[in-house]
Every structure is written in structure tokens, then in C-alpha cells.
N, C-alpha and C positions, 0 to 999 in steps of 0.2 A: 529593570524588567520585572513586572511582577503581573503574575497570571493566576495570581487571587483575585485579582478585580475583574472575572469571567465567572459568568455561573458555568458548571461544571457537573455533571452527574459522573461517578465513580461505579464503572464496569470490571473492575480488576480489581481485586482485593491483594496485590502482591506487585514486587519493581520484576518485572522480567527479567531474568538472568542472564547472564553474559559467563559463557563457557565456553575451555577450549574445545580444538579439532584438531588434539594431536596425531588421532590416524591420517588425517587427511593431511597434516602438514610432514607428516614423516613420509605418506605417499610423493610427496611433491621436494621433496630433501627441503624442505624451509620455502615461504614465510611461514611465523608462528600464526595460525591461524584461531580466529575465535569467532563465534557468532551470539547475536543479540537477540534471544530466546520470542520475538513478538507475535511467532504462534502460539506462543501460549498465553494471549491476552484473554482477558473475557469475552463475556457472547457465545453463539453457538458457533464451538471450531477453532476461536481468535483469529490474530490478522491484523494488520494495520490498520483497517479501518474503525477495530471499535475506538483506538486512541483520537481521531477526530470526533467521533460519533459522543463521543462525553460533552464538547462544546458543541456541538450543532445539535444534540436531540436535546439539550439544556436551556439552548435557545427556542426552539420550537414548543417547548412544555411554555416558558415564560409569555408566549408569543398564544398560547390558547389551542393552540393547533392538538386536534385529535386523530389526524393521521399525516404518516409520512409520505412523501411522494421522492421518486429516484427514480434516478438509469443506471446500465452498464451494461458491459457482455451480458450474451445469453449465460456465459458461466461466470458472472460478475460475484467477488466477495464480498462487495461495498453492498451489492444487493444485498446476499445472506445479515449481512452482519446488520442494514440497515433493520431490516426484517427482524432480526431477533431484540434488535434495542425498541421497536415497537409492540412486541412482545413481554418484553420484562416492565414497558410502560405502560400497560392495557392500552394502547394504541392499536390502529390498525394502519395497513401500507399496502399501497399501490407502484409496482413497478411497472419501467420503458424500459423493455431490453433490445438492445440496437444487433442486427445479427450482422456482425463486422466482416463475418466468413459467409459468404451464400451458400445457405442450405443448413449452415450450421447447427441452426435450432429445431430444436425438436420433446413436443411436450413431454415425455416419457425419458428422457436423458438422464442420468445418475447425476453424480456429482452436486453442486449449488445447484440446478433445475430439479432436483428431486427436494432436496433440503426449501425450498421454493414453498411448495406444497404441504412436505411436513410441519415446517413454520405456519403452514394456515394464510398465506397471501392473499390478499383481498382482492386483487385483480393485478393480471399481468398482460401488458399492449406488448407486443414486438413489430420491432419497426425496421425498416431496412440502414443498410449503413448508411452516412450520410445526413443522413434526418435529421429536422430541427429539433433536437431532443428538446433544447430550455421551451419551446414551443409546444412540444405532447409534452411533456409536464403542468405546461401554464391549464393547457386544456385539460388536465384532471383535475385542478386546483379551479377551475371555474367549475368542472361538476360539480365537485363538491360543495360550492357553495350552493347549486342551486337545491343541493340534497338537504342543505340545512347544516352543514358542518364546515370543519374549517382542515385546509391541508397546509403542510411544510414544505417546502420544496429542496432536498438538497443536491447539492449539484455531484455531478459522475465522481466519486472517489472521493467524494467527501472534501475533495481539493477547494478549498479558498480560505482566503485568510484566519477565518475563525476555526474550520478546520486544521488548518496546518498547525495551529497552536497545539495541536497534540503531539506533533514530533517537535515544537519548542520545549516542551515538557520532556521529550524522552533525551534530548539533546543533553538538558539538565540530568538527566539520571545516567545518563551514558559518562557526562564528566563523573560523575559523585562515586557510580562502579570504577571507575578508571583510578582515583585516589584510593579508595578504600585499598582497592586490590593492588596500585603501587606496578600497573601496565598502563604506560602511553600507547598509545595507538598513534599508527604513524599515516594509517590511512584507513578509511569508510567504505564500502561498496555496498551499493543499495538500488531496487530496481527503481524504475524510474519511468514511471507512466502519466496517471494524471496529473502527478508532480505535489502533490502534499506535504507526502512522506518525504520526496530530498528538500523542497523548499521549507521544510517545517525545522529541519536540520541544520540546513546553512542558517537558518535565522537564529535556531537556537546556538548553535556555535557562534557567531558573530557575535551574539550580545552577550555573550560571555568570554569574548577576547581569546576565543578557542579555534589558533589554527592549522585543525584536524583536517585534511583535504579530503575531500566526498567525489568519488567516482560515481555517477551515475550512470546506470545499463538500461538505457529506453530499450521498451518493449514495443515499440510501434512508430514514434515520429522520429523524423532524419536529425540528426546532431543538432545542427543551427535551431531549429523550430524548438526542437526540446529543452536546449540552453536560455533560449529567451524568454518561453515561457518558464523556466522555474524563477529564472532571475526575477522576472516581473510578479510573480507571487511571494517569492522570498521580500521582495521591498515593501507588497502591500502589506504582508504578514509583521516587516519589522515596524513600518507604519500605526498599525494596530496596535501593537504593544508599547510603540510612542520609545521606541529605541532611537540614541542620540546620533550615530554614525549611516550614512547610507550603505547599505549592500554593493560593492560593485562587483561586475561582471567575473572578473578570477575567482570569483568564489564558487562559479559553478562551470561545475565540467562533465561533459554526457558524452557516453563512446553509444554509439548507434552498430557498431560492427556483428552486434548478437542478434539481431530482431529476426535476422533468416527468411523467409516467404512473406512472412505476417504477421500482423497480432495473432497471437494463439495457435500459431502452426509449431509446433519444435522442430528446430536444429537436431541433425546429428551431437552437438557439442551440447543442447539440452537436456536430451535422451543420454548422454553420458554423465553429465552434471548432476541429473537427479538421482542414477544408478550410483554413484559413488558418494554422494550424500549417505542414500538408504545405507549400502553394504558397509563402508566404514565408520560412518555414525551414528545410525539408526534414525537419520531426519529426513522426513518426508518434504520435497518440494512441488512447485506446480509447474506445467510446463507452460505457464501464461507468461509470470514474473519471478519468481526466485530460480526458476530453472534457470530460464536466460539471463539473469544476474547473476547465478553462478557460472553459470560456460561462460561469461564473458570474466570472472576473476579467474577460472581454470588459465582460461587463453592470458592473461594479463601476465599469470608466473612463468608460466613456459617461456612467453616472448621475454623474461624477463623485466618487464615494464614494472612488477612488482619485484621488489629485492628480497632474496632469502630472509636478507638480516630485517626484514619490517615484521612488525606487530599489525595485523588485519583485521579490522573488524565486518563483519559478514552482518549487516542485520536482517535476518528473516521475517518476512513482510508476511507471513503466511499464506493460506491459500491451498493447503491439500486436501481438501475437498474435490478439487477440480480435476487432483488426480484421475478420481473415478472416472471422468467421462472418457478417458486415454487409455484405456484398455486394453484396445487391438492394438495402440502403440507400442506398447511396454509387453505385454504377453504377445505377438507375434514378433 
């Protein structure tokens, strides 16, 4: 495996750290828990996306393109963070945000819809759920030619093969903190949406004969759909890096039981997830995805399905930005 033959621009100047949650694991009498510091990546906010956004906006510079073009939620981080990597590029970007909740959106919103604006967005379409996003994207990337410019297209969450090379990168940093520091991890939890961040994982674990088992906590699609897609982007991804072994399917596993009403509705078990992150260790989560990745490790130790005696690791995918637009949640 070698992911020096990717161009690469370099948004973090530091390995994210990996630290315990002894309050939390003393709240819960054991597992020893710890989490995987990736809100504090670069970019405005950090977030799992800048770690894709290094091979996909490195390709898009190579490729001529002078702006970017995307989707996601109305409170999309893949937006913000897109946005700020064309910002540190003198680029400019044009987002599709799909409003997944009717009625959801609204121009004056805190959270990433405000951060939208401050970033200076060049134009923002919202389109209803549903919608041929790769389609209102194709249609911005033809205006743009007809403007005389050239656009990038990248897809929702930064998820496809060249993207997910950035959690085959953190896969590798996750072993290298795990030797240094002389803690196995006996198992991953990590949200699980567009599927980037877990397929970028299993791929990095596999191709380094690392088997660390990954829980994934969809935040929107039913078990089956979500297992299949990661599997099928983990194989294109080890494809790409020309890894010798196929991926197969035990390598990936998604509990669907957190997603609650919706994408981006919180669970009572959200709304407790996040509350007890903040009070016993000062970490802010979103009630999109690390909320409901956390209520679903909450519910994993209770049911016992996680063992006191395991070593956990929590990677935080960031996204407190989004907090802000939860407001009336959290304060009434």
C-alpha cells in the first residue's frame, strides 16, 4: 500500500490525538474508553471531511478546476469544510443542499447555514429530498463552462474511492498511536453515513492485516443498504490502492437501531449522548452523526454487547457546528 503516489494537499499540521474518556468509562463501570480526536482536524471547525478533502481538492487543483461544486444537508459539514478548502485555495464553490427534513431549511439558520455565508459561498441551490443531486451538480459544472470557467464536482461526503483514502491514512495513524501508546483496541465505533470515513477504515485496516472490528452507527440508511454500500466502496478504495487481498463482506458491520425518526432528527438516546459527552468530558457532539454514534455505543455497553474488559475506540467525526441550529432542543 503506498498512498504517496496521490497528490495530496496537507490541511492539518498535526496526527489527531487519541485520548481517554475516563469519566465516561468510570460513568459506565468499564469499557475503557477513548476517542479519536478528528475534530480537531484542519479547516474551518475540522471534521472528517477535511481528511478526504486533501485527495479530492488535490485532484481538482491538478485537473484546472477553479471552483468547487457539492452537496449535502441543509446543515452539511462536507459543505462547510468543502467551502473552507476553497477558500485556503483561492477558489470559489457552489453548493446543492438537499433538504432531507421538509421545511428544514431556512436562509438565516445558525450553525454550518450561517458558517455558509461567512465563508463567502458563491451560490447556494436547495433542492428537495430525493433529487438528482449528481444531476444539479452536472448543471452547475455546465454553467460554469458556459461562464468561461471550469468546476469540480465532488460527491456528497466526499465518499468515493479517492476520498476515502483519507481514513486509509487515519487507519495507518490509528495503528502507529496504538503501538506507540502500547493499547490494542479491541474494537472501532464510528458514524456511518456516506460511508467514506468506515470504508476508508476497513480498507485501511485490511491492508495492513489489522483485525480491529468497526461498528458502524448509520445515521440514515436501513442495515442491509448501508453494509453493502460500504463493502462496495471499501473494495473500490482497496482497488485504487492496488491492495493484493479482496475485502469481504465480515468486514463490515452497521447497526441501524440509532437513526430514530430520521436523518437529523435526535433520539432521546442522542440528546443524552451529547449531554454526557459535554458534562463529563468537555466534547462537543452533533445531533446528525457523532450524537447517534454515540447513543448507539451508550446502548452497545448497557446491552453488554460491548465488554467492560474492551479497549474502545470512539472516532469523532466532528460536526459541532450543527450543534447551534438545536437550540430549542438542548435549552428547552
Amino acid at each position: 500500500m503506498n498512498l504517496a503516489k496521490f497528490s495530496r494537499r496537507r490541511y492539518t499540521s498535526h496526527v489527531t490525538p487519541i485520548e481517554r474518556m475516563d469519566n465516561l468509562s468510570d460513568h459506565f463501570k468499564g469499557p475503557q474508553l477513548y476517542v479519536k480526536r478528528d475534530d480537531s482536524l484542519g479547516l474551518t471547525e475540522g471534521g472528517n471531511k477535511t481528511r478526504k478533502l486533501e485527495f479530492l481538492v488535490a485532484d481538482a487543483i491538478n485537473c484546472g478546476a477553479d471552483t468547487l461544486i457539492t452537496t449535502g444537508a441543509v446543515q452539511s459539514n462536507h459543505c462547510r469544510l468543502t467551502l473552507a478548502a476553497a477558500v485556503k485555495e483561492g477558489m470559489r464553490c457552489r453548493l446543492i443542499l438537499e433538504e432531507r427534513v421538509p421545511g428544514s431549511y431556512a436562509e438565516t439558520a445558525s450553525g454550518n447555514n450561517f458558517l455558509y455565508r461567512l465563508l463567502g459561498v458563491e451560490e447556494v441551490t436547495v433542492v428537495q429530498d430525493g433529487a438528482d443531486l449528481a444531476l444539479a451538480m452536472q448543471g452547475v459544472s455546465e454553467e460554469l463552462v458556459r461562464e468561461g470557467r471550469k468546476g469540480y464536482v465532488l460527491p456528497g461526503g466526499g465518499s468515493n474511492p479517492l476520498g476515502a483514502l483519507g481514513y486509509v491514512a487515519c487507519a495507518n495513524e490509528i495503528l502507529q498511536q496504538s503501538f506507540e501508546s502500547s493499547v490494542s483496541f479491541d474494537r472501532l465505533v464510528v458514524a456511518s453515513g456516506s460511508g467514506g470515513t468506515h470504508a476508508g477504515l476497513v480498507t485501511g485496516f485490511h491492508a495492513n492485516s489489522a483485525s480491529i472490528p468497526i461498528t458502524g452507527v448509520s445515521t440514515r440508511a436501513p442495515k442491509t443498504t448501508q453494509e453493502n454500500k460500504i463493502l462496495a466502496l471499501a473494495q473500490a478504495t482497496g482497488e485504487l490502492l492496488g491492495t493484493n487481498t479482496p475485502i469481504s463482506a465480515d468486514s463490515v458491520s452497521v447497526t441501524d437501531g440509532y437513526v430514530g425518526p430520521g436523518y437529523s432528527l435526535p433520539t432521546e438516546g442522542t440528546i443524552e449522548a451529547i449531554r454526557l459527552f459535554a458534562e463529563l468530558e468537555g466534547i462537543l457532539l452533533d445531533p446528525v452523526y457523532t450524537g447517534k454514534a454515540a447513543a448507539g455505543l451508550i446502548d452497545l455497553i448497557r446491552k453488554g454487547i460491548i465488554g467492560p474488559e474492551e479497549n474502545v475506540l470512539f472516532v469523532h467525526t466532528g460536526g459541532a457546528p450543527a450543534l447551534y441550529a438545536y437550540l430549542d432542543t438542548f435549552l428547552n
